[in-house]
Phi, psi and omega in degrees: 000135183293165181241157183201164214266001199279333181319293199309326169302301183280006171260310197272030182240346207062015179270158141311158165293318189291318190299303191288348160305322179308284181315325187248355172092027188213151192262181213272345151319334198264319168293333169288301201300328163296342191263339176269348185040057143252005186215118141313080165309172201276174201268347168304270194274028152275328193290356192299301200285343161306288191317312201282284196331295160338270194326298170286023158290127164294304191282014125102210187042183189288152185285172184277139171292159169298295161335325192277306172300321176247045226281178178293000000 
């Protein structure tokens, strides 16, 4: 299973799980587990969970990319 980059992201963006369950439509189970790599979600919803990340950046700058959250 691939590793990715999103805990580290949503900690140093300050969301919660429940918060980035808001922004991306996605629940918040599916995300701990992605984030814990107990679950590949479909390449549909990490792009759900890129989008709620975006949206709820706090840090300015450019949005985070897929490649960067998710890498290969």
């Amino acid at each position: 299973m691939n590793r990715n980059r999103l805990k580290d992201r949503r900690i140093s963006e300050g969301l919660t799980i429940t918060e980035l369950s808001r922004f991306s439509n996605v629940s918040t189970k599916v995300i701990s587990q992605t984030e814990r790599f107990l679950k590949n979600p479909t390449e549909v919803t990490k792009r759900k969970i890129l989008k709620g990340l975006n949206a709820a950046k706090k840090s300015g700058g450019k949005p985070y990319d897929f490649e960067y959250i998710f890498p290969l």
